[in-house]
Structure formats: structure tokens, C-alpha cells
N, C-alpha and C positions, 0 to 999 in steps of 0.2 A: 230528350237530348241531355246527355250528363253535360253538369258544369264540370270547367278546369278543376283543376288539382290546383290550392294554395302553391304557390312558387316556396318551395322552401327556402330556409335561410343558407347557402352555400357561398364559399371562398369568403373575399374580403370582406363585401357589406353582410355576409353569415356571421364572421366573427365581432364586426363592428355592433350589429345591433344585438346578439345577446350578451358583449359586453356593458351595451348602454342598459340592458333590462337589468344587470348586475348592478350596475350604477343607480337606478333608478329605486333598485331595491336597497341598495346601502346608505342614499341620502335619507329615503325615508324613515331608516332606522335611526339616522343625527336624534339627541334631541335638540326642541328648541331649544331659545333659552330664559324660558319659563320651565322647562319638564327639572324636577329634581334630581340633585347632583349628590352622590355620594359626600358624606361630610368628611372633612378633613379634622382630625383629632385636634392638632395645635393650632391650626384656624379657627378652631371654634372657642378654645380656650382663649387665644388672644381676643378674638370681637367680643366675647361674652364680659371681658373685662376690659376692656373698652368701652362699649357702650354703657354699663353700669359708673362706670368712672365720669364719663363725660352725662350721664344721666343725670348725676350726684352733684356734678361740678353746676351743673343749668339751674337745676332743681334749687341748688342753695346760691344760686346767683339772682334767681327772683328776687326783688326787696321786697324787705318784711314789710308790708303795709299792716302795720296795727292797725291802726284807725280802721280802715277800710275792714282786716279782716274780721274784728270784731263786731262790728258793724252789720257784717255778711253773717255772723255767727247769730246776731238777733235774731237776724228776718230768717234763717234756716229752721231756729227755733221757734219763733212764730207762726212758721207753716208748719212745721210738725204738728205742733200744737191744735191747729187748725185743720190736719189730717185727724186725729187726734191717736196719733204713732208717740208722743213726744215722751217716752219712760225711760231715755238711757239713765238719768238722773237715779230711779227708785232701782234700777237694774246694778247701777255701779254702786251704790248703798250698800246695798244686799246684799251683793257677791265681795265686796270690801270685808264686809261682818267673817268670811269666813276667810283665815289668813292665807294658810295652807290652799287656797285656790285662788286667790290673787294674787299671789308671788306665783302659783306657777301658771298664770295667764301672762303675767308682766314676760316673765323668762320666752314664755307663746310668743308672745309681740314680737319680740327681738331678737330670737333666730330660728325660727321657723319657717318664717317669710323669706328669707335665703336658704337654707337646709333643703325643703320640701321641693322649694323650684330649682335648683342646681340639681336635686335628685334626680326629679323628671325628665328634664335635660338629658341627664346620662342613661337616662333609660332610653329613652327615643333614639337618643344616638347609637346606642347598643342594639335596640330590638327592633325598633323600627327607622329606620335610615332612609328610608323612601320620603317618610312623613316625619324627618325632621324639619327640615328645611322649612317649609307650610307651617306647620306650629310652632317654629323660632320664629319667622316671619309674624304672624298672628300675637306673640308674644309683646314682640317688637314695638311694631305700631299699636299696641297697648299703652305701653311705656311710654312711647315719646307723645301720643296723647295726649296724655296725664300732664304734660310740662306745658302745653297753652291753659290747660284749669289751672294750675298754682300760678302761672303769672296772670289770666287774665278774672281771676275769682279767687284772689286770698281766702283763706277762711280759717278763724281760728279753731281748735280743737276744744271740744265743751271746760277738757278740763282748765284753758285760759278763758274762760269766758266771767265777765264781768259779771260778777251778784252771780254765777251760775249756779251757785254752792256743789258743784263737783267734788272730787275726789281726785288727787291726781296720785294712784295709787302707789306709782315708779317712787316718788319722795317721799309718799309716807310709809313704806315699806324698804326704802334705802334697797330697791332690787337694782342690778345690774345691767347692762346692757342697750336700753332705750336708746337713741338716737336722739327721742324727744325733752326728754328729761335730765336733773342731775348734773353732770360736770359735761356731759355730751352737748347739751342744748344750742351750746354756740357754735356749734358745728352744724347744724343742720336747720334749716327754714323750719321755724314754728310755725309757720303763718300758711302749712302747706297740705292742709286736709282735704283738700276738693282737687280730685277725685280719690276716694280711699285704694291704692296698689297694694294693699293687704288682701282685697276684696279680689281687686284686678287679677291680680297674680295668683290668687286660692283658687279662685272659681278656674281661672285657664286648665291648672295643677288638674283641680279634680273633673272638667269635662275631660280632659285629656287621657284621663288614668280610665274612667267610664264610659269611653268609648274603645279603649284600644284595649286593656289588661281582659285577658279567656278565664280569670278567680274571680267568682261571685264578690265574694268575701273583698278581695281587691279595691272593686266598681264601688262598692258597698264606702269603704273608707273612700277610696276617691269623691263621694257625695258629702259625705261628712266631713272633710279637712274644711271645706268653705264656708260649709255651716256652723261648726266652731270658730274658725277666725272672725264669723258676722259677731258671736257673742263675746269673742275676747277684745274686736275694736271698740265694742260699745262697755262693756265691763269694766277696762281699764280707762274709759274716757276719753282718748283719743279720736271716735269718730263720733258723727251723727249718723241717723239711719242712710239719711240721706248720701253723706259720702259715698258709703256702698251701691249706694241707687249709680252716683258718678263713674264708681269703676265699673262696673257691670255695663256701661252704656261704652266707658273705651272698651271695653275686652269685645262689645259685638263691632264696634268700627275695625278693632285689631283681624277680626274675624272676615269681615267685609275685604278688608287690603287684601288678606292673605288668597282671599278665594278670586279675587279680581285679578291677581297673579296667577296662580299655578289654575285655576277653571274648576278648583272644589277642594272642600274643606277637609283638613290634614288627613281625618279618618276616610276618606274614603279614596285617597291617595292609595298606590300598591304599595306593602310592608317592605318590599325590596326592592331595588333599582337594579331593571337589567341591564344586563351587559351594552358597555356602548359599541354603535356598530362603527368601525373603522373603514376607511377606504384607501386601498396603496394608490402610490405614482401612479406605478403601470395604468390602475383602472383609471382614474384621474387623465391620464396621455388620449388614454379609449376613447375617452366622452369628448374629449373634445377631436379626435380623428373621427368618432360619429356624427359630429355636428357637422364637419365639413364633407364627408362622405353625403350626408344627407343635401348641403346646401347643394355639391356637386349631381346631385340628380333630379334635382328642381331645375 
């Protein structure tokens, strides 16, 4: 005995219900709102200097704890030593001896750490716009991070450190630019080494460029900007190993937020954001004439 024939879809509840299949296929297409959103040029330019501004503004509103920081610079130094990592000391000697590469480490220090990461920024924003958002995000919670260490673990930089015999190379080379040093100093928290954002911000820079950039050669320098900044903080005095050990621990928390939003980390995000799916009135009237066509046959 043949079965019926499916009742097809005809007259009103025909056009009601493949207008709701319509419906059903165009919310699906919504995204959340975790899914990535194309970036806005001068949104991003306003929040990117915004939040650096009010970074800057927290950051040098921590009070200097000397005492404390130097204090924290001991015992930093004392576990070094007890790792037995403790060379920045013989490292900033050495690389001091030669001028022409400590003046152009110092000049490294002080704008390259913005240059390099405004760069990436506009690349992402350019090339990959899908996985900006996720790696600004990742950036982000880096950054603000970094502002419970400087308030709740001053730490001074070796080259303030008591009997350190450091080298503070920025004033004995009268270089330019430091934040830390010079005519700058009083503008910016000394006391503010733990966690190194030289580190934080390098290392993001170069996973970033080594996961995403199709030139060897690219990947290649992307590895290497971070592994120079490790030798330019420690060169010019400015960090301990250990600082770097601190940002590299925000930049995996930075990483953690970012993936706990969007459900995976920037690179494996799609490089383009499709099209958003829209839905008219009309269809919008549908759905809800199918709701009540449906209640009315219950």
C-alpha cells in the first residue's frame, strides 16, 4: 500500500511557512555579537588613542613607591642570581663599550615600541579585517593587564637600582626620546618595570605578523623584532629578564580574553567578514503571521 503524498505547501499557510524557512535562514545568517565586525577607520583611530592616553594617564597615576620598588628590585635580582640568569649587568657593559649600538638601541627603546605596533595595526586593518577585532581585543587586555603589576609590584629598572652599578645608557649618551630618562622622567612612572610592554607588545607584533604574513622572509622578521627588543630592554637597562618573563604572561592572558570572546584565536578567525545577512519588514510581518497562522492550527 503506497503512503500519501507529503501535503504540499499551497495558498496561505504555503506562502507563510516558506516565508518563515526564509526567515529562519536570514536570522541564522545575524551575527552574534561576539562574531567580528568590520572595523570602522576613525573608530579605531579614536579608541586606539584613547585607550593609550588613559593607559598613560593610570600607568603614571600609580605612586612611585621607591622604597618598595627598589626593594622589589633586590629580591628580582636575588632570584636571578639564584636562577643563575643574572648577566644584564655584564650585557649593558658590553654593549655600552660600543657607542654606535647603544645610541641606536636607546633610539630602539623609544620608538619602535609605537612605530612597529601602530604598523601592525594597519596592517590587520588593511589585510585582515575579519581578525582585527580578536587581535585588538588580545592587545588590549594585554595592556590593561600590565596596569594591576605597576600598581600592585613597583619595580625599579636595574638602571635605578641601589649599588647596581648599571649604566643608564639614555644619560650617558645624552640620546633622545626615553620616556624613562633625561628631561622626560617626570612625566612617566619610574617605579613601573613589572611587567616589561616592550616585551608584551613585541612578542604580540611578531606572533601576529608569523602567523598571518604568506613571505617567509616576513615570518622570519616577525620572530626577530621580539627577540631584539628582549636584548635592547636588557642592554640599555631598563628591564630585568624577569620583566619580560611578566609580559609574555599578560600577552597569554591577553590571548585567553580574546579567545574566550570571539571562540578562537585571531589567526584562525576568517581573513574577511561576510556580508551581513539583512532581513526586510515585509519578512519580519511573515514571521510573525507564521506564528499566529501556526498557533491558529494548534
Amino acid at each position: 500500500m503506497n503512503e500519501a503524498a507529503p501535503e504540499a505547501d499551497t495558498g496561505r499557510h504555503g506562502d507563510v511557512n516558506r516565508m518563515g524557512r526564509l526567515l529562519d535562514h536570514g536570522l541564522a545568517g545575524l551575527r552574534s555579537p561576539r562574531s567580528p565586525r568590520r572595523p570602522r577607520l576613525w573608530f579605531e583611530i579614536a579608541l586606539i588613542a584613547v585607550s593609550y592616553w588613559l593607559y598613560s594617564l593610570v600607568r603614571n597615576a600609580v605612586p612611585e613607591q621607591k622604597a618598595a620598588a627598589l626593594a622589589n628590585a633586590d629580591w628580582i635580582w636575588s632570584v636571578e642570581r639564584f636562577l643563575g640568569i643574572a648577566v644584564e649587568q655584564s650585557i649593558n657593559h658590553a654593549v655600552n663599550s660600543a657607542t654606535w649600538l647603544i645610541v641606536s638601541m636607546n633610539y630602539y627603546y623609544a620608538t619602535l615600541h609605537f612605530i612597529v605596533t601602530i604598523g601592525v595595526l594597519v596592517w590587520l586593518f588593511r589585510r585582515h579585517p575579519g581578525r582585527y577585532a580578536a587581535a585588538r581585543l588580545a592587545l588590549f587586555a594585554t595592556t590593561a593587564t600590565a596596569l594591576a603589576g605597576y600598581y600592585f609590584f613597583p619595580l625599579a629598572p636595574p638602571r635605578l637600582m641601589n649599588g647596581g652599578k648599571f649604566i643608564d645608557t639614555v644619560m650617558v649618551h645624552h640620546t633622545w626620546g626615553s620616556m624613562a630618562s633625561g628631561n622626560f622622567k617626570n612625566m612617566s612612572n619610574q617605579y613601573a618595570a613589572m611587567p616589561s610592554m616592550h616585551i608584551g607588545w613585541s612578542l604580540w607584533c611578531g606572533l601576529t605578523v608569523f602567523a598571518l604574513a604568506s613571505t617567509s622572509w616576513v615570518r622570519v622578521l616577525g620572530l626577530l623584532y621580539p627577540t631584539a627588543t628582549l636584548l635592547v630592554i636588557v642592554s640599555t637597562a631598563n628591564h630585568f629578564w624577569l620583566d619580560a618573563v611578566g609580559g609574555m604572561t599578560c600577552l597569554a592572558f591577553g590571548y585567553a580574553v580574546s579567545y574566550a570572546w570571539y571562540g578562537a584565536l585571531p589567526h584562525h578567525l576568517p581573513r574577511r567578514i561576510p556580508p551581513k545577512a539583512t532581513i526586510s519588514p515585509r519578512l519580519s510581518a511573515l514571521a510573525v503571521h507564521r506564528a499566529k497562522a501556526a498557533a491558529g492550527r494548534n
